[in-house]
C-alpha positions as CSV (number, residue, x, y, z in Angstrom):
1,X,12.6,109.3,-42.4
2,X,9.0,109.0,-44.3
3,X,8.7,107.9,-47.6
4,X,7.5,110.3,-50.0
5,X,6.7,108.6,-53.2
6,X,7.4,110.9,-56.1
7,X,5.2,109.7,-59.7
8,X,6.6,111.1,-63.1
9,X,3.3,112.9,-64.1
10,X,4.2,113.8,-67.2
11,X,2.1,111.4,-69.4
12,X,1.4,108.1,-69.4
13,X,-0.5,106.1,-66.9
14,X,0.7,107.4,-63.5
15,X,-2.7,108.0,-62.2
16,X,-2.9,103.5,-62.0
17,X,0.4,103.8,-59.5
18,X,-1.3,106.5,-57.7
19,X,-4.0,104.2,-56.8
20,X,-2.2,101.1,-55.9
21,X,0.0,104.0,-53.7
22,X,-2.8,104.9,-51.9
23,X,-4.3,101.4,-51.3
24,X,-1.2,101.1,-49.9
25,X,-1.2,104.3,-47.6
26,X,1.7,105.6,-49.1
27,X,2.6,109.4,-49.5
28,X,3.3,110.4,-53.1
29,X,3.6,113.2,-54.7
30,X,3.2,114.0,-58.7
31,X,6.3,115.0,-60.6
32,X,6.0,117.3,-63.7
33,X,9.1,119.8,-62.9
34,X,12.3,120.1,-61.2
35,X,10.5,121.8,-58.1
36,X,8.4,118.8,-57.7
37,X,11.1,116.6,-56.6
38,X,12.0,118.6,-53.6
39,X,11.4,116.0,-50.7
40,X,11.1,113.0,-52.7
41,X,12.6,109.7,-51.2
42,X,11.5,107.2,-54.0
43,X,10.4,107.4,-57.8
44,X,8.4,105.5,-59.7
45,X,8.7,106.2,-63.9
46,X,5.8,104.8,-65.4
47,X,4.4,103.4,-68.5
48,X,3.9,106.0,-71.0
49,X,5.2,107.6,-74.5
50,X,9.2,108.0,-73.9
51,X,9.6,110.6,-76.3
52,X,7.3,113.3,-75.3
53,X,8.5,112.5,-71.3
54,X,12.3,112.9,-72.6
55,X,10.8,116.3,-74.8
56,X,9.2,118.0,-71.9
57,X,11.5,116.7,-68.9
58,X,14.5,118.3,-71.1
59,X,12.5,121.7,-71.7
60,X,11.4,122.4,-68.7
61,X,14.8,121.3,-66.5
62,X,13.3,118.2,-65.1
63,X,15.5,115.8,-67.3
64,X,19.2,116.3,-65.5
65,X,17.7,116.4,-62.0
66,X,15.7,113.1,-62.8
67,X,19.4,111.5,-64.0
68,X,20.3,112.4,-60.6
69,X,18.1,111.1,-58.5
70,X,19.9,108.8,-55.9
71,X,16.6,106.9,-54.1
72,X,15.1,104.1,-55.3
73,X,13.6,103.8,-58.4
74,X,10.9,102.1,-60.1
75,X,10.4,101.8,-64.0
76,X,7.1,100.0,-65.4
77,X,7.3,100.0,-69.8
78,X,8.5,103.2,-70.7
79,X,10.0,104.0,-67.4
80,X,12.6,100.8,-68.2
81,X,13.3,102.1,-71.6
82,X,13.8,105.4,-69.6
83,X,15.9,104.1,-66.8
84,X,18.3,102.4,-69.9
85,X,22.0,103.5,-70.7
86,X,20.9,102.5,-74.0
87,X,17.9,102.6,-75.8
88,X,16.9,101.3,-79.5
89,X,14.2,101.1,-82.1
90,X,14.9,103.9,-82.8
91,X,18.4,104.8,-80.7
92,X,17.2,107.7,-77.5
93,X,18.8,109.0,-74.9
94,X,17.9,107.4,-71.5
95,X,18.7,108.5,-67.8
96,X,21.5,106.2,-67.6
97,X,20.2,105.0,-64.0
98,X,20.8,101.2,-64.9
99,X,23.2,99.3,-67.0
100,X,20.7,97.9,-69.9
101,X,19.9,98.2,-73.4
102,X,16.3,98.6,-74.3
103,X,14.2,97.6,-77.3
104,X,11.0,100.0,-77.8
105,X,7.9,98.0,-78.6
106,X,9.5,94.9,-78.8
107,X,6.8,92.6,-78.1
108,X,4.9,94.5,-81.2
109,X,2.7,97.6,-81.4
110,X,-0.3,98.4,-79.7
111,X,-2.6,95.8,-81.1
112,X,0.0,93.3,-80.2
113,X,-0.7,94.0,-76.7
114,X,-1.4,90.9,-73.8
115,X,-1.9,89.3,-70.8
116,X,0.2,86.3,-69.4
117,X,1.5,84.9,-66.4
118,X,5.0,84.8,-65.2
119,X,7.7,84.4,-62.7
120,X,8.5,86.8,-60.0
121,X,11.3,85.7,-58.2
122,X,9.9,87.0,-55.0
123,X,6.6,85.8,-55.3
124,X,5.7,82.2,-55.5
125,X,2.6,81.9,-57.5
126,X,2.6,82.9,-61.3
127,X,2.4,86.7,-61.4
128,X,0.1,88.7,-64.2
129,X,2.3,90.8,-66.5
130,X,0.3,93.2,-68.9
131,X,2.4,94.1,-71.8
132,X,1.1,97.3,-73.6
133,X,3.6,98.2,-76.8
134,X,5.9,96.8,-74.4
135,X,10.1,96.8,-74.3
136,X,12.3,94.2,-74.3
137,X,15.8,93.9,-71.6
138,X,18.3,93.3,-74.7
139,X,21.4,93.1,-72.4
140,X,22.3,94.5,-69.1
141,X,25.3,94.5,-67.3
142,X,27.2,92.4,-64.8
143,X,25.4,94.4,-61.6
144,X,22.4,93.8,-62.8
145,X,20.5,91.0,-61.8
146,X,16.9,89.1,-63.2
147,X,14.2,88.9,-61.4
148,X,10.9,88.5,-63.5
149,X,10.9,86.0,-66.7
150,X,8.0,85.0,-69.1
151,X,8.7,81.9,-70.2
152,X,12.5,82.5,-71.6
153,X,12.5,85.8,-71.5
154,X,13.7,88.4,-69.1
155,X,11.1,90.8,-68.3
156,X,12.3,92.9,-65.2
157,X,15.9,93.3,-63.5
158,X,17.2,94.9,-60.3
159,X,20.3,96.4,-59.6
160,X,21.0,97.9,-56.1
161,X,17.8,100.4,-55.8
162,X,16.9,100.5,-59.1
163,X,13.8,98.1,-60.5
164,X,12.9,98.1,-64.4
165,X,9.8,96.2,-65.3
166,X,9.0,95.5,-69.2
167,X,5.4,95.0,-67.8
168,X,2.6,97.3,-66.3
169,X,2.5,95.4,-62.6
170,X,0.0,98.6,-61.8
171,X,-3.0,97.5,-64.5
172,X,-3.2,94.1,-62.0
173,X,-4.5,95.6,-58.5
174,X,-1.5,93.1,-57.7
175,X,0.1,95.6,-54.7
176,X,3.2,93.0,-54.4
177,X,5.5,94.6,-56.3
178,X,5.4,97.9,-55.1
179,X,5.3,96.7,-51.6
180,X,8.8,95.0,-53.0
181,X,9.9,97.9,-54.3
182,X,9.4,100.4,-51.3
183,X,11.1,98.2,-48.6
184,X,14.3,98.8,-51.4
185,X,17.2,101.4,-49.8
């Protein structure tokens, strides 16, 4: 079966995955309703403001079909804090795809926003993460495992087909990742 990437089009900066999709010659499609996902193999939730994606997504249907999705899924920034069980600052309501409490803005707000380099445990060299108003992985649960860090801290996990990213791997031109995360079952 073909891959058919589906993008949560909502808000937020999708259009950055579409391009690193398409340097990558992957089919995707965008996802703003429940009718969008018919067809979709993988999803990627990207970075973005999780209260007006929750706020639509719940008016217009989209919300309980996304908690249902069973391919693989990708969340940069928001789309972790989505993907959560838990979210704080202030408490939300996530998708519950992944075991994980979720700080919003953790790292501070938008002004506080950087550039580093850290580990990717599939990657060898130092890996750019760009952290825009970004979360931080507070706790996750024993099937969840870590696979990015900057310095001491965690900064994206993986649990069977699900990959949360505190970081916006996307804003690099840095295809690795994704090429990571659509060879995931």
């Amino acid at each position: 079966m073909n891959k058919l990437v589906g993008i949560l089009a909502i808000q937020g900066d999708f259009e950055a995955h579409i391009k690193i999709l398409e340097k990558l010659n992957v089919a995707y499609k965008e996802i703003r309703n429940p009718q969008d996902l018919t067809g979709v193999t993988d999803m990627i939730i990207p970075g973005g403001e999780s209260t007006t994606i929750r706020l639509v997504a719940q008016k217009n249907g989209l919300w309980e079909r996304l908690k249902s999705f069973n391919g693989p899924v990708m969340g940069t920034c928001m789309g972790s804090i989505l993907m959560a069980n838990k979210i704080e600052s202030p408490p939300a309501e996530g998708l519950n795809l992944m075991d994980m409490t979720i700080a919003r803005n953790a790292y501070g707000r938008q002004v506080h926003s950087f550039t580093s380099f850290g580990k990717i445990d599939f990657i060898e060299e130092p890996f750019e993460m760009v952290f825009i108003r970004a979360p931080k992985i507070a706790r996750f649960g024993k099937d969840i495992r870590p696979i990015a860090r900057l310095g001491d801290e965690i900064t994206g996990v993986i649990s069977k087909n699900r990959l949360a990213l505190a970081f916006h791997p996307e804003l690099t031109g840095d295809t690795r990742i994704h090429q990571y995360f659509l060879n995931m079952k």
